[in-house]
PDBQT receptor file of N, H, CA, C and O in Angstrom, charges set to zero:
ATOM      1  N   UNK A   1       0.840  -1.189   0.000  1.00  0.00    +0.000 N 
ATOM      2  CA  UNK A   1       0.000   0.000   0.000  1.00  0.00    +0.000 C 
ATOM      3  C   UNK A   1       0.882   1.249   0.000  1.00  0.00    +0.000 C 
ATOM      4  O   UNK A   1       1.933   1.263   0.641  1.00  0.00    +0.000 OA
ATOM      5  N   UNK A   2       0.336   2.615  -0.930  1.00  0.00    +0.000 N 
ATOM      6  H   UNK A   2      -0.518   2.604  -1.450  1.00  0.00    +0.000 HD
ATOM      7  CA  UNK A   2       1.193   3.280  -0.928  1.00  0.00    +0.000 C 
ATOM      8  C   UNK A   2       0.486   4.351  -0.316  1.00  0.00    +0.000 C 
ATOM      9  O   UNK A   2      -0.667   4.637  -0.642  1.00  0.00    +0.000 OA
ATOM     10  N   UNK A   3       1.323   5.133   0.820  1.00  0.00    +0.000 N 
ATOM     11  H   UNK A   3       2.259   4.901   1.084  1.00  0.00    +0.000 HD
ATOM     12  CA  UNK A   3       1.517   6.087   1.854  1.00  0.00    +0.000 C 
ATOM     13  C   UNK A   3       1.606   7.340   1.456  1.00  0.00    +0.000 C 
ATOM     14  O   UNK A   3       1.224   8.378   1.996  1.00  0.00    +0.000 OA
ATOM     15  N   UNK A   4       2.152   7.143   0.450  1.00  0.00    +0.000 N 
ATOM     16  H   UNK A   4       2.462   6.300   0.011  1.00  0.00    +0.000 HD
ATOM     17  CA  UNK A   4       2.922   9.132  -0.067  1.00  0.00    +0.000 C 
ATOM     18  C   UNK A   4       1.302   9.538  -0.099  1.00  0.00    +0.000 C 
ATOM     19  O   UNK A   4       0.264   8.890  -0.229  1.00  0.00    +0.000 OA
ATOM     20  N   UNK A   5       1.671  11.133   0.112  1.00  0.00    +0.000 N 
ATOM     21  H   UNK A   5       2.515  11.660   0.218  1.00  0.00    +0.000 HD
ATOM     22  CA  UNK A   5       0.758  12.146   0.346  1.00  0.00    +0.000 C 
ATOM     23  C   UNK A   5       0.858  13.022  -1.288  1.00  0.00    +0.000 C 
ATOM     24  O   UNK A   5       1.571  14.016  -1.149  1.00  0.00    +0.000 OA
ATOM     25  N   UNK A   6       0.462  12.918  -2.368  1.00  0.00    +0.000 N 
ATOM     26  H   UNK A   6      -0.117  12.111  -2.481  1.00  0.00    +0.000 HD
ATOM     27  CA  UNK A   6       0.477  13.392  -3.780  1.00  0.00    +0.000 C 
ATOM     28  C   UNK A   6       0.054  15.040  -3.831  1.00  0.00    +0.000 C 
ATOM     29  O   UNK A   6      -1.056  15.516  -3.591  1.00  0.00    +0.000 OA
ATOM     30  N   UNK A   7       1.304  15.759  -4.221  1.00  0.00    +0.000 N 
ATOM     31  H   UNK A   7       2.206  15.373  -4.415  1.00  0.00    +0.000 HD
ATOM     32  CA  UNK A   7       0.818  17.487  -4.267  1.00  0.00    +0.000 C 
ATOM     33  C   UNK A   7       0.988  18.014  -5.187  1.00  0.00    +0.000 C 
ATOM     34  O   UNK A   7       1.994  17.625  -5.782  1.00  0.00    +0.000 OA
ATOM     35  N   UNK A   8       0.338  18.946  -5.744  1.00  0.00    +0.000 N 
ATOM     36  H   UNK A   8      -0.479  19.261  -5.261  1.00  0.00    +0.000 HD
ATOM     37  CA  UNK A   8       0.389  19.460  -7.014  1.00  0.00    +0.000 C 
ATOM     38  C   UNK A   8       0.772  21.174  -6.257  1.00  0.00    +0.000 C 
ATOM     39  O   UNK A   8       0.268  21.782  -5.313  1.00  0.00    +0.000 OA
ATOM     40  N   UNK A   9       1.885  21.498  -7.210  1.00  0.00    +0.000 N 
ATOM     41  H   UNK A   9       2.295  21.004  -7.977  1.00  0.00    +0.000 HD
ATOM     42  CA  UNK A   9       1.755  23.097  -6.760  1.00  0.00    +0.000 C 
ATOM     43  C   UNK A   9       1.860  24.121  -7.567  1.00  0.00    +0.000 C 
ATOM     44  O   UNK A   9       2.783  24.026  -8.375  1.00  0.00    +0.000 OA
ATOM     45  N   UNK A  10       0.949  25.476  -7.641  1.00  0.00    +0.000 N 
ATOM     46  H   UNK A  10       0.199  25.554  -6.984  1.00  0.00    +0.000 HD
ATOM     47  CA  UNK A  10       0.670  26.031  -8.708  1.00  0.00    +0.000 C 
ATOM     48  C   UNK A  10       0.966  27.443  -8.244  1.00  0.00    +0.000 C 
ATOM     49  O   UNK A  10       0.269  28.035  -7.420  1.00  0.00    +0.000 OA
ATOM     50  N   UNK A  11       1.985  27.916  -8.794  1.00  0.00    +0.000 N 
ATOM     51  H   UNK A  11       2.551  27.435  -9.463  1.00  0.00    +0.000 HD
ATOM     52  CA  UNK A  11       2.522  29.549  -8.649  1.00  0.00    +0.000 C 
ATOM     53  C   UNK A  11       3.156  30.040  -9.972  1.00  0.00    +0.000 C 
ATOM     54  O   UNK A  11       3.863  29.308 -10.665  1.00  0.00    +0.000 OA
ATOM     55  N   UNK A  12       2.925  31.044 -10.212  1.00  0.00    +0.000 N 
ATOM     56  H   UNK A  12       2.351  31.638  -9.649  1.00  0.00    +0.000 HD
ATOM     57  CA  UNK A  12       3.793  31.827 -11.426  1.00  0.00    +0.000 C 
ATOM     58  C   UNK A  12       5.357  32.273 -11.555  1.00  0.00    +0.000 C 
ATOM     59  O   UNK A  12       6.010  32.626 -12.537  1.00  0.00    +0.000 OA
ATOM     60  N   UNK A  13       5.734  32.102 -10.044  1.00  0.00    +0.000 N 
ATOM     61  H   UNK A  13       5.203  31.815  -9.247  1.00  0.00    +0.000 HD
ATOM     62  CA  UNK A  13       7.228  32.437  -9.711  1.00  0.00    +0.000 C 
ATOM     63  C   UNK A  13       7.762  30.716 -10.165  1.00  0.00    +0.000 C 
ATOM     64  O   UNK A  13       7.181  29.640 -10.022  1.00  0.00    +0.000 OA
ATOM     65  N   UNK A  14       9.029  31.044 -10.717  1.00  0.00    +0.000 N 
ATOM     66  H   UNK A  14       9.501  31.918 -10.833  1.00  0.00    +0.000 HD
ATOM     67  CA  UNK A  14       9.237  29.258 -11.000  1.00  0.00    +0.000 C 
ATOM     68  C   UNK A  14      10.361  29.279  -9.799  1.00  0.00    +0.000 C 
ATOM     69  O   UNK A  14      10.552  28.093  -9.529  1.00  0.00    +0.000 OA
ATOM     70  N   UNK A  15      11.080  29.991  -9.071  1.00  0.00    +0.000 N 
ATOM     71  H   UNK A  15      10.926  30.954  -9.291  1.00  0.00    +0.000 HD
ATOM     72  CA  UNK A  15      11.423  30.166  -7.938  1.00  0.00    +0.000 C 
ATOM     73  C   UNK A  15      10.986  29.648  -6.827  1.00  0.00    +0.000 C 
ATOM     74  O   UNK A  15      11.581  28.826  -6.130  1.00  0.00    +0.000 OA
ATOM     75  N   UNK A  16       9.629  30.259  -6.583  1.00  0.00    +0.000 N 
ATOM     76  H   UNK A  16       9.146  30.927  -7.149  1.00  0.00    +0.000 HD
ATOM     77  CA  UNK A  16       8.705  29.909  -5.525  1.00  0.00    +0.000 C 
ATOM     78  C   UNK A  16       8.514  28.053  -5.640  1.00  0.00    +0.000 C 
ATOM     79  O   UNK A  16       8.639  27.134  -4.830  1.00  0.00    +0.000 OA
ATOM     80  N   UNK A  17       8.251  28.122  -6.695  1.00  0.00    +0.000 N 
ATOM     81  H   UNK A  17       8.149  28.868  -7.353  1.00  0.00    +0.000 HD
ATOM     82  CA  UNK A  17       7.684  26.431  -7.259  1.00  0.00    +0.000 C 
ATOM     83  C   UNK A  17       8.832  25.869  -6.619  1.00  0.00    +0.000 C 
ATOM     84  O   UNK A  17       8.501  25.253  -5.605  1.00  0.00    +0.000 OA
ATOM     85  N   UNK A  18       9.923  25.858  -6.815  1.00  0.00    +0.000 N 
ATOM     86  H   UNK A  18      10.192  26.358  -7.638  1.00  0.00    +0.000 HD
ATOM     87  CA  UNK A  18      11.633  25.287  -7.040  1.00  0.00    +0.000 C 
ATOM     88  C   UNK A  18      11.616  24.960  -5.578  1.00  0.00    +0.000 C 
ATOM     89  O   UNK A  18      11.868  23.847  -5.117  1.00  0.00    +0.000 OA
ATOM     90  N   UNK A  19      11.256  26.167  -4.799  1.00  0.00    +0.000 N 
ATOM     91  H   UNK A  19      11.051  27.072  -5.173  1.00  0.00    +0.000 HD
ATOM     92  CA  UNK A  19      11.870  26.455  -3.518  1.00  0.00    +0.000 C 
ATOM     93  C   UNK A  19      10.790  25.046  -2.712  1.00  0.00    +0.000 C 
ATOM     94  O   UNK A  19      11.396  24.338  -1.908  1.00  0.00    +0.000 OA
ATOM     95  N   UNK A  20       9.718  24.816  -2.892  1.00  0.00    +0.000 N 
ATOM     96  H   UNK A  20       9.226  25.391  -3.545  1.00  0.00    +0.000 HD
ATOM     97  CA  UNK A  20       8.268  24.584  -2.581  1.00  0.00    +0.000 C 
ATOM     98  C   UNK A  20       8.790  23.029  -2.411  1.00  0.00    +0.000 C 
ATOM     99  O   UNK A  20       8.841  22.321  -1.405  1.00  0.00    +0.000 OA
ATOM    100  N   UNK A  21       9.198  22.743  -3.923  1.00  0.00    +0.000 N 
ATOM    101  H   UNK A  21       9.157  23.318  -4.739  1.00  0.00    +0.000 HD
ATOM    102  CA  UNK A  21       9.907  21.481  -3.927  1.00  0.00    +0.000 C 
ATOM    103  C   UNK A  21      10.708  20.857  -3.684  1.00  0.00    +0.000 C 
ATOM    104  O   UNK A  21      10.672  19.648  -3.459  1.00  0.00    +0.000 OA
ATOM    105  N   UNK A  22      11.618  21.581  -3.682  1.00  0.00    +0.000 N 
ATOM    106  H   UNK A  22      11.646  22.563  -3.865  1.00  0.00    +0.000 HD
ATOM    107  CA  UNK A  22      12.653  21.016  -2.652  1.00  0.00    +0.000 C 
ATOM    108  C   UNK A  22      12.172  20.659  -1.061  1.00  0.00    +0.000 C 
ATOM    109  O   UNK A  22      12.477  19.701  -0.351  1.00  0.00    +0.000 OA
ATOM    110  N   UNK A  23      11.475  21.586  -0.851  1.00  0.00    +0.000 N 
ATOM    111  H   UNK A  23      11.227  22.365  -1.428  1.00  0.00    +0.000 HD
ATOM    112  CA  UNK A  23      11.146  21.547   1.300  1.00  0.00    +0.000 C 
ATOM    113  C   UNK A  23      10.458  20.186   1.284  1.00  0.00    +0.000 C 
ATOM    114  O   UNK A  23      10.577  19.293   2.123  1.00  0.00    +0.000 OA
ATOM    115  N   UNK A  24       9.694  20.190   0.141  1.00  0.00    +0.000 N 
ATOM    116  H   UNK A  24       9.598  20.915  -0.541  1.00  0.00    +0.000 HD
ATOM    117  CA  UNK A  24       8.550  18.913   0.635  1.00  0.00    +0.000 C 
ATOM    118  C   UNK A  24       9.372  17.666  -0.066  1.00  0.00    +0.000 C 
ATOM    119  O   UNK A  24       8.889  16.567   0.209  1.00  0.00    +0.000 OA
ATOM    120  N   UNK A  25      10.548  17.645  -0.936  1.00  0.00    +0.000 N 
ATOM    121  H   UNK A  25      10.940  18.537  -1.160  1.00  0.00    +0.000 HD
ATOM    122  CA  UNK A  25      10.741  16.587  -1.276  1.00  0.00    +0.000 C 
ATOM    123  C   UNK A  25      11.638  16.022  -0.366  1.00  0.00    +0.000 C 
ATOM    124  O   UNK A  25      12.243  14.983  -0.630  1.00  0.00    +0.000 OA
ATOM    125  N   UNK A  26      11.768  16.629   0.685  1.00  0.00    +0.000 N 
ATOM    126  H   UNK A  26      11.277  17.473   0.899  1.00  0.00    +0.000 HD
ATOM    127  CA  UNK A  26      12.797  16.152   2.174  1.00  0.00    +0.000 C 
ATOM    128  C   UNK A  26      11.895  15.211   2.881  1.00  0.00    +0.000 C 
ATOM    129  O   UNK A  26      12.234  14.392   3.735  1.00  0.00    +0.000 OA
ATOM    130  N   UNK A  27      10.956  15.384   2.516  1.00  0.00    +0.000 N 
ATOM    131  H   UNK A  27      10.681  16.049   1.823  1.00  0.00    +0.000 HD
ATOM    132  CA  UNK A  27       9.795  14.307   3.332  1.00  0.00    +0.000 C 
ATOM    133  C   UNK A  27       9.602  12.962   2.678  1.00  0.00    +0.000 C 
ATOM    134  O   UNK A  27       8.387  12.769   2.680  1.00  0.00    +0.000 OA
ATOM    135  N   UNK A  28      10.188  11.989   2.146  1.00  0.00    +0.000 N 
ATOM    136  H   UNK A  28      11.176  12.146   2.144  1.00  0.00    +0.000 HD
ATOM    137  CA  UNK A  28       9.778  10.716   1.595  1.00  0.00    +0.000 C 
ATOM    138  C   UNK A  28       8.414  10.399   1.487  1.00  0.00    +0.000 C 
ATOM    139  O   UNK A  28       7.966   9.673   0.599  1.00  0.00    +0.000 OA
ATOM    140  N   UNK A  29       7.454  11.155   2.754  1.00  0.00    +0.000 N 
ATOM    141  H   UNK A  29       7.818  11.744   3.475  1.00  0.00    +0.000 HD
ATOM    142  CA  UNK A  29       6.313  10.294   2.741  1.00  0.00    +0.000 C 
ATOM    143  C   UNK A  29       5.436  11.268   1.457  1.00  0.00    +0.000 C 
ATOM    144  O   UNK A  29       4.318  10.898   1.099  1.00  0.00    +0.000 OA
ATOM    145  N   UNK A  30       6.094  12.525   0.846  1.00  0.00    +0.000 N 
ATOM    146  H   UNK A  30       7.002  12.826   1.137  1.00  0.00    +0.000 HD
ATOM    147  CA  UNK A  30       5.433  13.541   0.025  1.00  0.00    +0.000 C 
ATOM    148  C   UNK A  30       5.732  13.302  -0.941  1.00  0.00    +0.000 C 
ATOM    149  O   UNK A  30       6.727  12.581  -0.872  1.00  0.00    +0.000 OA
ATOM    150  N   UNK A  31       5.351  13.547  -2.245  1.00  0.00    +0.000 N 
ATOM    151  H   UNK A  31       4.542  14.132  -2.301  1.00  0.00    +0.000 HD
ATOM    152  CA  UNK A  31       5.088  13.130  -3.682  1.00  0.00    +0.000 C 
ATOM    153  C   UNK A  31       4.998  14.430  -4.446  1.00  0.00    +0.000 C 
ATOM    154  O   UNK A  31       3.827  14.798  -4.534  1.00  0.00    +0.000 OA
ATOM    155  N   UNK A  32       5.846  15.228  -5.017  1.00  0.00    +0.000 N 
ATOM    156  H   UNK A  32       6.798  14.929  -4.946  1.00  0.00    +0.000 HD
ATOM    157  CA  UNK A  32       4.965  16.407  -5.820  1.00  0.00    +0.000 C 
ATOM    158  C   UNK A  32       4.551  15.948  -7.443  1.00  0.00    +0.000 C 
ATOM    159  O   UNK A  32       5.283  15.593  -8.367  1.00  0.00    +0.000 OA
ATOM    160  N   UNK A  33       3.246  16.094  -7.380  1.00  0.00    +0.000 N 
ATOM    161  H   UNK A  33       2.651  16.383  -6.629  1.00  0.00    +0.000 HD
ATOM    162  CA  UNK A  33       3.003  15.381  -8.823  1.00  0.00    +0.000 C 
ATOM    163  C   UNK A  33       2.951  15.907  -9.982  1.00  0.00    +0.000 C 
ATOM    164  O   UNK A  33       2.697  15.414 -11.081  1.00  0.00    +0.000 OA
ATOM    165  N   UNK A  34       3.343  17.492  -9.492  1.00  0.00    +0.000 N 
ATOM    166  H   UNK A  34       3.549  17.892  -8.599  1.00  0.00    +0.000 HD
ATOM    167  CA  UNK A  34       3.054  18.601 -10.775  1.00  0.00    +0.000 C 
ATOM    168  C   UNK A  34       3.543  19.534 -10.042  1.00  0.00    +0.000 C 
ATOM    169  O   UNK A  34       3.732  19.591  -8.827  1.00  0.00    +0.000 OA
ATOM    170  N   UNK A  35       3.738  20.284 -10.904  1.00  0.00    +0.000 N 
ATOM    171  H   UNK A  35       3.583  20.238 -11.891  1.00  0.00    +0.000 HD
ATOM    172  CA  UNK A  35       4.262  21.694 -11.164  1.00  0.00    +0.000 C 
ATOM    173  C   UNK A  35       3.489  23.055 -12.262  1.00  0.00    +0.000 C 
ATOM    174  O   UNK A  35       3.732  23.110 -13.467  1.00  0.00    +0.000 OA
ATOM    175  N   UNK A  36       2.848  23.745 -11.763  1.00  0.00    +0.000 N 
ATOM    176  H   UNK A  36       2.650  23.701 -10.784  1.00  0.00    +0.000 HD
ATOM    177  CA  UNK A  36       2.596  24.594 -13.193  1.00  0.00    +0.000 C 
ATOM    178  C   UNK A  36       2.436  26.213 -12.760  1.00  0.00    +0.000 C 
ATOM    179  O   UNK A  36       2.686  26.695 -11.655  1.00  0.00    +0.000 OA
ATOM    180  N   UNK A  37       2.012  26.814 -13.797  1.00  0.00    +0.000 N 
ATOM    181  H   UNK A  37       1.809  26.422 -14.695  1.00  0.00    +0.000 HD
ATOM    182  CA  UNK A  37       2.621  28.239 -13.448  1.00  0.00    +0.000 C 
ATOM    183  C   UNK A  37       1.197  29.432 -13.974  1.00  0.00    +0.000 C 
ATOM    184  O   UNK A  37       1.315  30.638 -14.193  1.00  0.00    +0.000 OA
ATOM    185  N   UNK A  38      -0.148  28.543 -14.065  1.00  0.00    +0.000 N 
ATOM    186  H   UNK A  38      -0.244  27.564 -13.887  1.00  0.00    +0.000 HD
ATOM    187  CA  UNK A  38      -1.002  29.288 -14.438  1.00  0.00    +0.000 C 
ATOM    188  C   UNK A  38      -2.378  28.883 -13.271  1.00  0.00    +0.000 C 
ATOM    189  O   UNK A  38      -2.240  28.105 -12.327  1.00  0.00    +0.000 OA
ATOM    190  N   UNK A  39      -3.424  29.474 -13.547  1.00  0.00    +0.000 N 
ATOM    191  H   UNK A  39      -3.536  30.107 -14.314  1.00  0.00    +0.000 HD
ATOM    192  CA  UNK A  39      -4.650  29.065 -13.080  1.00  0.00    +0.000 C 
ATOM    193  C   UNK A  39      -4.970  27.938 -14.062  1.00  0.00    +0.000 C 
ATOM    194  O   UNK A  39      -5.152  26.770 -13.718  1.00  0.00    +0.000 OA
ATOM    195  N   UNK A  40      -5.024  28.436 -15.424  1.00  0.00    +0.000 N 
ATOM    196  H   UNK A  40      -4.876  29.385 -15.703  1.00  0.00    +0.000 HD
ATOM    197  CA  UNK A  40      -5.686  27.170 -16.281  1.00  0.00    +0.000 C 
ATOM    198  C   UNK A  40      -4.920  26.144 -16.150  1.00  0.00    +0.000 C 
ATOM    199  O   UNK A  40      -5.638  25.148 -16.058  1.00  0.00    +0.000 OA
ATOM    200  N   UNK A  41      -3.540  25.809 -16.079  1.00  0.00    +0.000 N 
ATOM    201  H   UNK A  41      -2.957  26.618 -16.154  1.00  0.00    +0.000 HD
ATOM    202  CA  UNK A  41      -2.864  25.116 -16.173  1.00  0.00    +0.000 C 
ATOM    203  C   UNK A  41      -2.952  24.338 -14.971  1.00  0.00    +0.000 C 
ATOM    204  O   UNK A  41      -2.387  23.252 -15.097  1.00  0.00    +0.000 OA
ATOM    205  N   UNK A  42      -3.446  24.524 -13.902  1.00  0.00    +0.000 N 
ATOM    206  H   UNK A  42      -3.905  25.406 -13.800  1.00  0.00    +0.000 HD
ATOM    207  CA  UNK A  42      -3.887  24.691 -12.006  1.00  0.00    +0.000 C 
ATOM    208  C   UNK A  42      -4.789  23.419 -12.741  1.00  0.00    +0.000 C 
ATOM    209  O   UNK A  42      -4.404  22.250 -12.735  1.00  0.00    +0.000 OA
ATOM    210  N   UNK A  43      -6.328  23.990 -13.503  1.00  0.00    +0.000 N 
ATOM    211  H   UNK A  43      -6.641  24.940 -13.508  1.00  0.00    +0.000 HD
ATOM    212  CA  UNK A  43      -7.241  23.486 -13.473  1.00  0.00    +0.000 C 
ATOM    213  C   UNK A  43      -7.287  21.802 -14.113  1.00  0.00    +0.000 C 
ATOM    214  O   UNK A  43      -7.850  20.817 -13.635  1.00  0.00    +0.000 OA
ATOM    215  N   UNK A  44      -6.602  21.914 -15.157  1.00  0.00    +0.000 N 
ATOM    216  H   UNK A  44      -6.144  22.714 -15.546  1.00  0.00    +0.000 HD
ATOM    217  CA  UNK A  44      -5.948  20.811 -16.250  1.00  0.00    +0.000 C 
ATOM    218  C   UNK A  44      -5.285  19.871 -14.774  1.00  0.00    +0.000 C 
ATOM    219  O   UNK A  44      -5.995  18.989 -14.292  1.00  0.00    +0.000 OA
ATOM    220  N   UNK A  45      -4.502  20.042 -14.430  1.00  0.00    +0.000 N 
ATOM    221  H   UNK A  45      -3.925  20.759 -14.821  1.00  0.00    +0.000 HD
ATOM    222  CA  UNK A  45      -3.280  18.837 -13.629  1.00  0.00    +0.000 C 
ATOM    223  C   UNK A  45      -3.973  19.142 -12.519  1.00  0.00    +0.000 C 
ATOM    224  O   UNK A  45      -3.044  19.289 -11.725  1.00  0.00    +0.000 OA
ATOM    225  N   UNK A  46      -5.001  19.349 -11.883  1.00  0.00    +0.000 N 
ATOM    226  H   UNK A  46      -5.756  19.230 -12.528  1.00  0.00    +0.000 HD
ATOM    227  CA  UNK A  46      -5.744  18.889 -10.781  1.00  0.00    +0.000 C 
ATOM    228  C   UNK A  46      -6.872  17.177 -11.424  1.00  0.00    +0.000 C 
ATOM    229  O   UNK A  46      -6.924  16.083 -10.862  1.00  0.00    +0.000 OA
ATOM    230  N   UNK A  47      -7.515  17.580 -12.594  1.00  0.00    +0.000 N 
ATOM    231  H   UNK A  47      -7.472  18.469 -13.050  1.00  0.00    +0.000 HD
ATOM    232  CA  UNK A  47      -8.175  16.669 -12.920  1.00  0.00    +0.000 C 
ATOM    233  C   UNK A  47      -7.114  15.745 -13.429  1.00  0.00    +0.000 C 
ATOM    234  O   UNK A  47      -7.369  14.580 -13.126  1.00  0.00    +0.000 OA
ATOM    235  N   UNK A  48      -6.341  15.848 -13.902  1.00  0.00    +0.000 N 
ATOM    236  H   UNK A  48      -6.134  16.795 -14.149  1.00  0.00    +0.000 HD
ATOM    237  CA  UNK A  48      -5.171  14.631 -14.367  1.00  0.00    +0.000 C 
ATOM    238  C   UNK A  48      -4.685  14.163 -13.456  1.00  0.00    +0.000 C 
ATOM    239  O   UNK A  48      -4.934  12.960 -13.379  1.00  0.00    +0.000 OA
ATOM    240  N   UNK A  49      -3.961  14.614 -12.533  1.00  0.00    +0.000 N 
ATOM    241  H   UNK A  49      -3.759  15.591 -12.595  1.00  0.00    +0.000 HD
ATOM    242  CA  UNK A  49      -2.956  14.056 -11.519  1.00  0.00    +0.000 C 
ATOM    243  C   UNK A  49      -4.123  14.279 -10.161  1.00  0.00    +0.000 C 
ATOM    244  O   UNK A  49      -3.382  14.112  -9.193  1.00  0.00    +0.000 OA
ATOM    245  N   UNK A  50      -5.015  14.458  -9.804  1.00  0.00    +0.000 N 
ATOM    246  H   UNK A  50      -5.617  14.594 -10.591  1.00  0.00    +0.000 HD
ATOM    247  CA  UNK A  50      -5.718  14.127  -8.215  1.00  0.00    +0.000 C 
ATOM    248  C   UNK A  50      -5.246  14.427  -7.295  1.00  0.00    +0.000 C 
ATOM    249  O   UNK A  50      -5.441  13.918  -6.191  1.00  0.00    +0.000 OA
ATOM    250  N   UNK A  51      -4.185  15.738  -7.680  1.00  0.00    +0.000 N 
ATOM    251  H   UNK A  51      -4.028  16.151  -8.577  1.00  0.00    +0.000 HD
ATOM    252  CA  UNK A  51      -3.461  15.678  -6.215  1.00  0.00    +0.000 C 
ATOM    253  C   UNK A  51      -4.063  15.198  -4.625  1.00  0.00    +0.000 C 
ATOM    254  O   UNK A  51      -5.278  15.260  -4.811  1.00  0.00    +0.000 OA
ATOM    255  N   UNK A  52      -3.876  14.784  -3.264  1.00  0.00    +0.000 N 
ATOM    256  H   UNK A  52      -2.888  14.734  -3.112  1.00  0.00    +0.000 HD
ATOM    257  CA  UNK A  52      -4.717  15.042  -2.441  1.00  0.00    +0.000 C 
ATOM    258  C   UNK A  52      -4.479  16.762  -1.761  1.00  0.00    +0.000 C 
ATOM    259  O   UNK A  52      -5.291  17.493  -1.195  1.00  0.00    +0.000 OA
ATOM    260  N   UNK A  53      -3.193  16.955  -2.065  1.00  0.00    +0.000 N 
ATOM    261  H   UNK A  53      -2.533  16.361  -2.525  1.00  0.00    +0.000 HD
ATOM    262  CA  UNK A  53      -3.086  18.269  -1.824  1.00  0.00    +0.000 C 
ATOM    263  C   UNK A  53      -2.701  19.299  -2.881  1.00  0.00    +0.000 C 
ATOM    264  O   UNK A  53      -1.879  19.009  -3.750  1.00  0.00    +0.000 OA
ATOM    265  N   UNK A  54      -3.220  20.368  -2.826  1.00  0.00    +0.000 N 
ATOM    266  H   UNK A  54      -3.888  20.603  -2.120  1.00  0.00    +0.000 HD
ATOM    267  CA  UNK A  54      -2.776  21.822  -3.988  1.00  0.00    +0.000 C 
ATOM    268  C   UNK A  54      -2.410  22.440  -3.210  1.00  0.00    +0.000 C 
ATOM    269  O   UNK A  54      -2.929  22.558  -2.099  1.00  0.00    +0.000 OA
ATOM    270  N   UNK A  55      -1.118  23.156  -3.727  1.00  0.00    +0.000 N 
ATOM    271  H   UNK A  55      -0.697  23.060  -4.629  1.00  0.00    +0.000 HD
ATOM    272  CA  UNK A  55      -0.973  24.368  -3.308  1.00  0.00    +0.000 C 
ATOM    273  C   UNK A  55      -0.835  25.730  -4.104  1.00  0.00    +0.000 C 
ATOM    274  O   UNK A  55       0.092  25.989  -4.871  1.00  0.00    +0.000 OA
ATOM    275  N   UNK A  56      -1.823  26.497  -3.827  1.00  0.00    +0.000 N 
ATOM    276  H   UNK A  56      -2.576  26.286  -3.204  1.00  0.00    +0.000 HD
ATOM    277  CA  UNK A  56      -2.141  27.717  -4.822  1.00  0.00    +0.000 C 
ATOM    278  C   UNK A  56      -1.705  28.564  -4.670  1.00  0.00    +0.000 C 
ATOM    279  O   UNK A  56      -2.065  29.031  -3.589  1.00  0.00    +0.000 OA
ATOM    280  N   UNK A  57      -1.096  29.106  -5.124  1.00  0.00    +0.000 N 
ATOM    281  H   UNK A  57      -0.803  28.727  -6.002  1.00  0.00    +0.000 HD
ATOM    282  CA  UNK A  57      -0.930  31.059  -5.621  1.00  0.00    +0.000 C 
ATOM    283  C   UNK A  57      -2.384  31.387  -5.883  1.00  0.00    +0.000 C 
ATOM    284  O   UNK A  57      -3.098  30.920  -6.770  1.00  0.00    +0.000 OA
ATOM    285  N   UNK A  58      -2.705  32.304  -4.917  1.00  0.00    +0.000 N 
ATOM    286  H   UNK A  58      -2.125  32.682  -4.196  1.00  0.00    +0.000 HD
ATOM    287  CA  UNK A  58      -4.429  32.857  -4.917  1.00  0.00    +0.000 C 
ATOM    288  C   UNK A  58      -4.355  34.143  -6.271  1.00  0.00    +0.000 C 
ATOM    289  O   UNK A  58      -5.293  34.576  -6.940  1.00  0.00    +0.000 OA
ATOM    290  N   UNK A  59      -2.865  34.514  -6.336  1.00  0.00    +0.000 N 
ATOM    291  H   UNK A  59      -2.103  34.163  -5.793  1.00  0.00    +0.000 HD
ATOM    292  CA  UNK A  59      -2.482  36.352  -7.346  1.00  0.00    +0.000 C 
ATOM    293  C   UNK A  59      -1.648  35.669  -8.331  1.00  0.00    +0.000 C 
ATOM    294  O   UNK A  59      -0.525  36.143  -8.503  1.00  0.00    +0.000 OA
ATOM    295  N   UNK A  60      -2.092  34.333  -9.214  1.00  0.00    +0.000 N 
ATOM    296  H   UNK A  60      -3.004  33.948  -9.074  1.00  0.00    +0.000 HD
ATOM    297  CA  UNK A  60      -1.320  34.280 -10.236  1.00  0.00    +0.000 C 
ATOM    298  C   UNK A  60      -2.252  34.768 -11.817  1.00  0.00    +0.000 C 
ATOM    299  O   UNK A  60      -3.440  35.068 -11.942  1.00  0.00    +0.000 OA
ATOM    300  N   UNK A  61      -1.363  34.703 -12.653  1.00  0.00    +0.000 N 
ATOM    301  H   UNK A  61      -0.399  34.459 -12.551  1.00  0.00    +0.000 HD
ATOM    302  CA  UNK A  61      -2.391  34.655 -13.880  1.00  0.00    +0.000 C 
ATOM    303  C   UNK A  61      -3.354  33.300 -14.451  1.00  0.00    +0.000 C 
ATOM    304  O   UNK A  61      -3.007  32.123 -14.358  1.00  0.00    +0.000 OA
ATOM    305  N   UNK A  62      -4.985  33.935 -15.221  1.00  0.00    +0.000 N 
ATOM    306  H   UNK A  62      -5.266  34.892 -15.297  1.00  0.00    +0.000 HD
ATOM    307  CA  UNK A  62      -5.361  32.751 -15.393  1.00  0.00    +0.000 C 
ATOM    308  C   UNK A  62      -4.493  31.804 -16.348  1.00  0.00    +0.000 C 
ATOM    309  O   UNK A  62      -4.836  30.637 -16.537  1.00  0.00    +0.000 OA
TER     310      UNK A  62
């Protein structure tokens, strides 16, 4: 059975993203399953990949 916790994270800074991923990929039990840099792009890889967790930029572009 698999444990990892699956996150998708969505900001326009590819910095922010970079930084985001690294912290959580120190955790084995965390998974980032995506990366993207828009709202639409947010909307697309939520229905593809299921993250159980998102993390949003609330001030990005759609």
């Amino acid at each position: 059975m698999n444990n990892e916790i699956t996150i998708l994270i969505a900001d326009d800074h590819p910095i922010v993203r970079q930084g985001l991923r690294q912290m959580i990929e120190e955790d084995r039990s965390l998974r980032v399953v995506a990366e993207v840099s828009d709202g639409e792009q947010a909307v697309e890889a939520v229905a593809e990949h299921q993250p159980q967790i998102t993390i949003l930029d609330v001030d990005m572009p759609l």
